[in-house]
N, C-alpha and C positions, 0 to 999 in steps of 0.2 A: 421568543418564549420567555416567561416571566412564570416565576414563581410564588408562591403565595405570599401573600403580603404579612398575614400573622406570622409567617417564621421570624419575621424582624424583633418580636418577643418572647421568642423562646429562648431560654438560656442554656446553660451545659452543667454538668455539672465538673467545678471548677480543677477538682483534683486530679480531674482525666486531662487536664491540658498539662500541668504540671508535669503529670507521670509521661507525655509525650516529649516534653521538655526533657526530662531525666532519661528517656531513651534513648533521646536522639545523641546526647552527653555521652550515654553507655554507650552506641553504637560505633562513638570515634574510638573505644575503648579504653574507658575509662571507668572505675568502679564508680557505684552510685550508691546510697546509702539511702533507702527508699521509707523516709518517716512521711511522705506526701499522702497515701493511699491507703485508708482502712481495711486496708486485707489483712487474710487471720492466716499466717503460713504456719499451720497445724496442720493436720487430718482430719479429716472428716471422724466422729467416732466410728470404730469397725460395725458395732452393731446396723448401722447405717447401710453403711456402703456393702455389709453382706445381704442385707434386704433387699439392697437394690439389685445385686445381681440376681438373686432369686426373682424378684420381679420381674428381669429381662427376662428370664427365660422362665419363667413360667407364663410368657406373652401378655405380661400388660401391657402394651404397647399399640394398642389401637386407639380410635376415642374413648374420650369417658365423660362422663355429665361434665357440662358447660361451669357448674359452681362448684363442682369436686369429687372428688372418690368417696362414696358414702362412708367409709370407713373413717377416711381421713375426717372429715367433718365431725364427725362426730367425736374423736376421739378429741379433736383440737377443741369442741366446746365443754368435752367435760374436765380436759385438764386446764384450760383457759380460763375456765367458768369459776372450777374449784380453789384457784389460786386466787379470784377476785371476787370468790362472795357470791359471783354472780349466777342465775338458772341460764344456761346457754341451752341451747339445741343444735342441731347439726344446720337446721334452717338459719340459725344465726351467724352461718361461716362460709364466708365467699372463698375459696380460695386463687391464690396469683401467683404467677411466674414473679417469686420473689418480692420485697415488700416494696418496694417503688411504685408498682404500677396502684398501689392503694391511695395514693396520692394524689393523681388526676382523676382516675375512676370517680373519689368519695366527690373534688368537687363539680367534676362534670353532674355527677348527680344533686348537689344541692347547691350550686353559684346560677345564678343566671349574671349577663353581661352587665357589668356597670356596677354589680355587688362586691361591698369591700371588705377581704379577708386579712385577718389578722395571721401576722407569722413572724416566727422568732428572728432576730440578728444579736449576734450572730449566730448561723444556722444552718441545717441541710439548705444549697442553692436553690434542689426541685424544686423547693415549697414557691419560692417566688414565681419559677419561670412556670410553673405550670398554670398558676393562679394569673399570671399575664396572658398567658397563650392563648387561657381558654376567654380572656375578653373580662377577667375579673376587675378589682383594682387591690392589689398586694399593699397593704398597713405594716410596719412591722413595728415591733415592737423590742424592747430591748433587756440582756444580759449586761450586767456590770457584776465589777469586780469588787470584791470584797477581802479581808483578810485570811479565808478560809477559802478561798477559791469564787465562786462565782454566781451570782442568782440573779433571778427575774425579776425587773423594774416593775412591781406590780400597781406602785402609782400611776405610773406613765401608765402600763394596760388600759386602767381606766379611763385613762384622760384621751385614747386613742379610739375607742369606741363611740360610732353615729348610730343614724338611727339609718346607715345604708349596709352597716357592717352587719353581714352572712352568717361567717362563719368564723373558727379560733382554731388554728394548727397549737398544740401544745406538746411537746420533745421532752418528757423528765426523761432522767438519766443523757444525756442531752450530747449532741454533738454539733460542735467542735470542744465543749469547756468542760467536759464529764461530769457537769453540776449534777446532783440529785435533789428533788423536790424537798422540801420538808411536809409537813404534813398539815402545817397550815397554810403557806403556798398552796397547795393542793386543793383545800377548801377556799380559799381566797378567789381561785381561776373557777371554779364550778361553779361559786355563789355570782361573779359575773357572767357566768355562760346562763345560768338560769332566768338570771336579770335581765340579761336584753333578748333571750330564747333564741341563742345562740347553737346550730352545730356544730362541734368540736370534733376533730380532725385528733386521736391521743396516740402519737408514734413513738410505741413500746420497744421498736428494734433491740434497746439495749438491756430490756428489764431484769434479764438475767446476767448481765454482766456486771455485778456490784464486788465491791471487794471489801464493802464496813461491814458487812454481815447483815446490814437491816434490810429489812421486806421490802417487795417492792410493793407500793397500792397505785391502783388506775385512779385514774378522774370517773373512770366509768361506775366504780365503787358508791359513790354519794350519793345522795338525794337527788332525784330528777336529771341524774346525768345516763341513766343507762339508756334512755330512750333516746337521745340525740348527741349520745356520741361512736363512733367509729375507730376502734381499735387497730392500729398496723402493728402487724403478727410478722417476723419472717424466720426463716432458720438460719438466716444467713449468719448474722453473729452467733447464738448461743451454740450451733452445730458445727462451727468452722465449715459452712454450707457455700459461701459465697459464690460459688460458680455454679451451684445447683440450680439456682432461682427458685427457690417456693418460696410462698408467703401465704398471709392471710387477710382477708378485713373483715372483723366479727365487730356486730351491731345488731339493732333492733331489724328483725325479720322483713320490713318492707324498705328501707332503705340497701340488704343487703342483698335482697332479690332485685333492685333495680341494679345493682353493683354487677350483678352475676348477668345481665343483659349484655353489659358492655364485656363480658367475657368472652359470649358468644361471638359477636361484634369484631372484636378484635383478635382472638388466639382460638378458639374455638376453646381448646380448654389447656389447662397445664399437665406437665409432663406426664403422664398414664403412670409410668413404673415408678417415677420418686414420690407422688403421691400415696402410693402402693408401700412405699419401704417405712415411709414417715411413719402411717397408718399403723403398720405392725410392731414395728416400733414403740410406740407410743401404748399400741393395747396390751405387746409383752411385757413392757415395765412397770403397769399399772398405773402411770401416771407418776412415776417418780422418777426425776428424768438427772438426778445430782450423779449419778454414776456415771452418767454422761458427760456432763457438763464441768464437775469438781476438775477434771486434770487441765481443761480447759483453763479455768478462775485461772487455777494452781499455777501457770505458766503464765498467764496474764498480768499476773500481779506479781509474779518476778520480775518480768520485761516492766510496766510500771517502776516496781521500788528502783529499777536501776536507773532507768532516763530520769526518775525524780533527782535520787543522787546527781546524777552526772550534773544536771543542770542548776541544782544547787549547788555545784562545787564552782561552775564558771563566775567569772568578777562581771558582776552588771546584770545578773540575772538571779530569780528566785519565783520559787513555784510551790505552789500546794499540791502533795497527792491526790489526785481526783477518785473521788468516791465510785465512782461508773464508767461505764463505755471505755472506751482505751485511744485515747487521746491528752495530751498534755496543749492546754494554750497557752504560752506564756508571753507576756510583754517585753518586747526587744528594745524600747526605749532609750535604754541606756547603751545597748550595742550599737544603735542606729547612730549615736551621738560618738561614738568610738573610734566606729567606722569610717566615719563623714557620709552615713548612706541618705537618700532622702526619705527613703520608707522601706516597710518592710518588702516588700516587692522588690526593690534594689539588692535589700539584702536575701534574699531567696536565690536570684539569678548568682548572688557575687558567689555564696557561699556553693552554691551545686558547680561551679568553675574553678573554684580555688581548693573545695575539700571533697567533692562526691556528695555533701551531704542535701538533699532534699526535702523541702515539709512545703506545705500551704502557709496562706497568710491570712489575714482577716480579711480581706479585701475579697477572698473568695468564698465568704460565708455571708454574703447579703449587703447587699445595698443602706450604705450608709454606716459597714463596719468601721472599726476603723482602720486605721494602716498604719501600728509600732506593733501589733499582736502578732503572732506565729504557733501554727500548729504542727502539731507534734505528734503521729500516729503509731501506737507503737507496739500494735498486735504483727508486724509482717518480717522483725526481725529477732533475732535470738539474742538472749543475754549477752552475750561474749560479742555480737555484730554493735549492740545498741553500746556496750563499752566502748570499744575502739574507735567505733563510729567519735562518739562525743570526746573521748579524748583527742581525734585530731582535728573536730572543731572547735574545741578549749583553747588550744594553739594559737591556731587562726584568730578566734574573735579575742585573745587575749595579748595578738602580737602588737609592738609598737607601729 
């Protein structure tokens, strides 16, 4: 018996191998110091999680429409809508078990086989493997480094678009490099999505996680972008939701009804009662949602200021505060040359054996990353873990 041939291009996504590596480490007993996996060890906010209980037992828990709890829909289009300018309706909001699955949904609805999709390196891995899986052909395009931290090769963009290329994945606020768009980047990527009438793919996961204080804007905002682009909505980040799984994908009305086909398809619908909790939520606050979110930032950006510290104090390394998301990447270059490692990968493995300490590498954010980079997540530990943490890998990568 033989399994399907397409699994041979399907990928993983890379920081669950990692975090298996770091278990099995922990399991001989030994601590681990878990910067590999962008989980938020917060709380969910109370208002939440006492919704949901009222939910459970006021029995939402049966089916509920295939594209979402009417409530929910709606309330997602008027506070999504009102934040970007845009006229949403409830029609314009598929909802999903978390925002991943807005990924393959969007391009199984707009790739046909042999169509070449643009996607970020480095970058979330799904974007590639799903765009291979589903018979695509994955372009990617690329982040460099800058003095300020990190932005989009928007020469290269251009130079990497045919006349086969589909579609454009586009990640501001961005993970792994916590880049933030500026806002002519922003019009730069639309006026080529317009140019070659392009679908764009705009995975907002981090929109509210900023810590300069400026606005977040969609690409969906501009000229001729609202009708062919697709929004990834999730709670996962903003709500320390991660285990929850809701999400969204808000678009033009006939692209997000065929979204909502494959819903039926595959889950029949998402969770009855946390749709239920979001919904009320969302209609009690009016759509102000910083009471929820500020203690979130507030603790964000402390864990941020200190892993910046720390790793600005080590000899061979230096890093910019990232504007967004909660992730530090920084170039190990000069540790790799210290060590005598041959890549970063070497030094991932050396360091989770020698200090506990754990992260990703470049290598697991896209095909053709490179490998002296290292990521650094640092929503899942506490100020005082992410100190001592890096103080005794200061040791390590500083020893003779």
């Amino acid at each position: 018996m033989q399994l399907a041939r397409q699994l041979e291009r399907l990928g993983t996504e890379t920081a669950f191998a990692v975090s298996d590596m770091a278990a099995a480490w922990a399991a001989q007993g030994n601590r681990v110091f878990a910067f590999h996996l962008g989980d938020i060890k917060l709380p969910t906010p109370r208002p939440i999680v006492e919704a949901a209980a009222r939910a459970m037992g006021g029995n939402y828990s049966g089916y509920c429409p295939g594209a979402g709890v009417p409530l929910l829909r709606q309330m997602l289009a008027r506070v999504l809508g009102a934040e970007r300018g845009i006229d949403y309706a409830a029609e314009n909001i598929s909802v999903q078990p978390g925002g991943k699955p807005v990924i393959g949904k969007f391009l199984a609805t707009v790739m046909n086989p042999g169509d070449e999709v643009l996607y970020p390196v480095p970058g979330f891995p799904i974007y590639r493997s799903q765009i291979a899986y589903q018979g695509g052909v994955a372009v990617p395009y690329h982040y460099r480094a800058s003095d300020s931290g990190f932005a989009l090769d928007l020469d290269e963009l251009h130079r990497v678009v045919t006349s086969k290329t589909r579609a454009l994945i586009y990640n501001n606020h961005h993970n792994p490099t916590g880049a933030s768009a500026t806002a002519e980047e922003i019009a730069a990527v639309a006026e080529l999505a317009v140019k070659h009438d392009l679908w764009v793919l705009s995975d907002e996961a981090y929109s509210r996680i900023r810590f300069d204080g400026s606005p977040h804007q969609s690409i969906a905002e501009l000229p001729g972008m609202r009708e062919r682009t697709v929004i990834l909505f999730t709670c996962s980040k903003q709500f320390a939701m991660t285990g929850w799984r809701l999400g969204a994908a808000v678009g033009d009305e006939k692209i997000i009804a065929a979204i909502s086909r494959f819903n039926t398809n595959l889950e029949s619908c998402t969770t009855h009662f946390m749709q239920q909790a979001v919904g009320e939520v969302l209609r009690d606050t009016g759509g102000d949602l910083s009471p929820l979110i500020a203690p979130l930032l507030t603790e964000l950006k402390r864990r941020r200021d200190a892993l910046t510290d720390a790793l600005n104090g080590i000899e061979g390394i230096g890093v910019a505060a990232p504007p967004s998301a909660f992730y530090i990447y920084a170039d190990a270059a000069n540790i790799l040359r210290r060590k005598n490692l041959p890549d970063a990968d070497a030094l991932m493995r050396a360091s989770l054996h020698e200090t506990g300490l754990s992260f990703c590498t470049g290598e697991h954010f896209g095909e053709g990353a490179d490998t002296r980079h290292i990521r650094f997540a640092f929503s899942g530990l506490s100020v005082d873990d992410i100190r001592h943490s890096m103080a005794v890998w200061k040791r390590w990568v500083e020893a003779d």
